[in-house]
C-alpha positions, -999 to +999 in steps of 0.1 A: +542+308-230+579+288-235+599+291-202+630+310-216+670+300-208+678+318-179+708+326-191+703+335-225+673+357-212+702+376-186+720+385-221+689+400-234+686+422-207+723+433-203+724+440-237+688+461-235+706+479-206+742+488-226+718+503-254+696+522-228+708+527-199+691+517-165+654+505-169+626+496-147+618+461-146+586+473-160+604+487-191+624+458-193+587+438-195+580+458-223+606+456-245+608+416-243+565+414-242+571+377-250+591+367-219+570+358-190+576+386-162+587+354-131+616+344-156+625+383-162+626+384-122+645+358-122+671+368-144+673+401-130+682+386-091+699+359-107+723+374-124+754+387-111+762+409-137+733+435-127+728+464-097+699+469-090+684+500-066+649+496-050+628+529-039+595+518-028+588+521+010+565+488+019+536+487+044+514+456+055+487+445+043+461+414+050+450+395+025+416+383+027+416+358+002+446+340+015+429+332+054+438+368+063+477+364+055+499+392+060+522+403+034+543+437+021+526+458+001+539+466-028+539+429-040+572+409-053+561+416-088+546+450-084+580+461-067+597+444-095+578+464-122+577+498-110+601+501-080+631+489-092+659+501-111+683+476-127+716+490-146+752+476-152+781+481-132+794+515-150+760+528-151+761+541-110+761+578-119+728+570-143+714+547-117+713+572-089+700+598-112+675+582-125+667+566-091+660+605-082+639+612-111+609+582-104+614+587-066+600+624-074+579+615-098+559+588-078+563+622-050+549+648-072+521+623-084+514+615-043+515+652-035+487+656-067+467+635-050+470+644-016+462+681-027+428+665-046+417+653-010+427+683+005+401+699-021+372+671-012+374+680+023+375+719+020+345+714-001+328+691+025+338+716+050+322+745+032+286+736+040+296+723+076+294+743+112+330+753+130+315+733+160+309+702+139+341+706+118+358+705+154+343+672+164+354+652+134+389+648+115+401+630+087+433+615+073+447+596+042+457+559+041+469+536+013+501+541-010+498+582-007+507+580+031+541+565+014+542+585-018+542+554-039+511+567-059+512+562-095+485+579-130+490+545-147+448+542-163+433+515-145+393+501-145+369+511-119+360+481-102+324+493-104+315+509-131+344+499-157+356+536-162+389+542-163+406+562-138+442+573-130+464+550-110+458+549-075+427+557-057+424+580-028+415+567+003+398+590+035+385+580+069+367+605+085+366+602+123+332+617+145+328+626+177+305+603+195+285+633+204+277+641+168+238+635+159+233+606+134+216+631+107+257+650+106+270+611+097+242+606+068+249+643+057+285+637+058+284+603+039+258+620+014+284+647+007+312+627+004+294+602-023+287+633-044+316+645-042+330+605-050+311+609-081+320+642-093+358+637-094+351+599-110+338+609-137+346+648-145+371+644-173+394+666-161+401+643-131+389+607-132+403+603-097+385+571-075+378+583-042+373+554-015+360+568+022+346+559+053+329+572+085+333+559+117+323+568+156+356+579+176+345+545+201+342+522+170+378+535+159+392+527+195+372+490+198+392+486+167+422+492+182+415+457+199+431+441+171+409+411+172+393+400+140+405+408+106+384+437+100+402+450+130+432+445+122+429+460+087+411+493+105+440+498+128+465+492+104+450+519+079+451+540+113+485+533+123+503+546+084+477+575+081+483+610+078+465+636+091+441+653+058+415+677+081+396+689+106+403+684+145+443+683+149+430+670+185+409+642+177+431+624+153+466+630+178+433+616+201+432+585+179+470+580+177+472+582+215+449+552+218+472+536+195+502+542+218+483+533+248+466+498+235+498+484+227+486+479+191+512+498+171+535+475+184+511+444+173+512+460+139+549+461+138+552+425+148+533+417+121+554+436+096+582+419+108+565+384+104+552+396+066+586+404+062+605+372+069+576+354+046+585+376+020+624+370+022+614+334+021+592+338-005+620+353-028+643+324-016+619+304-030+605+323-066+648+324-074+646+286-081+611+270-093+590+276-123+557+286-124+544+258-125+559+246-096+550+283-071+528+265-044+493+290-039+509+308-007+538+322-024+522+325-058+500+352-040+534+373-023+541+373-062+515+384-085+499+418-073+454+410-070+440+447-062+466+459-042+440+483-023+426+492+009+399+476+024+378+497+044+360+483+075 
């Protein structure tokens, strides 16, 4: 694919914005299919002509095929495509509204899903003992702690259905206390239950979980190897899904108390400045020329959690 003018691509895109109003780098991609989406970035945080409004919230994340890098999650081009809203100076009132209008959508969709594992756990529940429900809890992690969930179709990684947009992700926290045969029940349950809502048409939802000892959740906290890390960091942007109230403020506590929260945060801020850079750096080369390290703070892999 041709590297386009810079320029003469800006003019494209002003001219696609005068006819339609403020578009999604996403929609922009779309309407000019032959341009290659680096030089549409480009063109977009080039130009001088363009606002531009952001609405994602970003997170951390390790990447484990980059030496365990840290970066933001959503990616460069992934924030590019569906989190950001590009119009022309007397386009504001347009901007902000529909600025409003994706924010809720990518809300409503979040809340959808959230409600879905709401429903897995209520039916895991069902067949469970109060005294055993009271010794576990569980909470969501990935994109729907931030409501940046999306229904765009997507492959299953595994079995090359298609499902809608982002997966769902649950830990479920036990009790040390709990006999093994609850863990194999629970993780039975929760694979049927994985199953169902995979390939039942009316939801096609992937549902990614794990269970974990309370003690294996707080050596994690150590925040020593990767897998560590990535387990405390799903811990630190959860939110609370079911079960014991107690337990999971238990989990958070330990959090507080390690000093790891603030280990996570220091890393954001460190992900953070390598993006900026990153940016700094995308505004002037072409691809050809994007060295592997910030060719991978670009181009989205399987932005996904990995479960350890």
């Amino acid at each position: 694919m041709p590297v386009p003018d810079i320029a003469e691509l800006e003019a494209e895109i002003i001219a696609l914005l005068a006819e339609h109003g403020p578009m999604t780098g996403k929609e922009l991609a779309e309407m000019l299919p032959d341009k290659p989406k680096l030089s549409l970035w480009q063109a977009c945080y080039q130009s001088r002509s363009l606002h531009v409004s952001h609405f994602a919230s970003y997170y951390l994340r390790f990447d484990i095929t980059r030496e365990d890098q840290v970066r933001l999650s959503p990616s460069i081009l992934r924030d590019f495509l569906s989190f950001s809203l590009f119009g022309l100076p007397g386009q504001r009132e347009q901007l902000i509204e529909r600025q409003g209008t994706l924010s809720n959508m990518h809300r409503e969709i979040s809340r959808e899903k959230i409600g879905l594992a709401q429903q897995v756990m209520k039916s895991l529940f069902l067949d469970l003992p109060r005294e055993i429900r009271s010794s576990m809890c569980a909470f969501i992690a990935g994109d729907l702690a931030y409501f940046l969930a999306h229904n765009e179709p997507r492959e299953h990684m595994v079995s090359g259905e298609m499902v809608k947009g982002s997966d769902i992700d649950i830990v479920i926290i036990l009790s040390d206390d709990l006999p093994e045969s609850i863990q194999r029940k629970i993780d039975t349950d929760m694979i049927a239950l994985k199953n169902y809502y995979l390939r039942h048409p009316q939801y096609r939802h992937e549902i990614d979980f794990i269970t974990k000892r309370k003690s294996t959740m707080e050596r994690q906290l150590q925040y020593t190897d990767i897998h560590d890390k990535i387990a405390s960091k799903i811990a630190y942007e959860s939110m609370f899904l079911g079960g014991s109230l107690t337990l999971y403020m238990e989990v958070r506590d330990a959090m507080i108390a390690t000093g790891v929260d603030r280990l996570i945060e220091a890393d954001f801020d460190h992900a953070l400045k390598d993006r900026k850079h990153a940016m700094q750096t995308l505004l002037q080369v072409s691809s050809e020329d994007i060295d592997d390290e910030t060719r991978s703070l670009f181009y989205f892999s399987q932005e996904r959690v990995e479960f350890t």
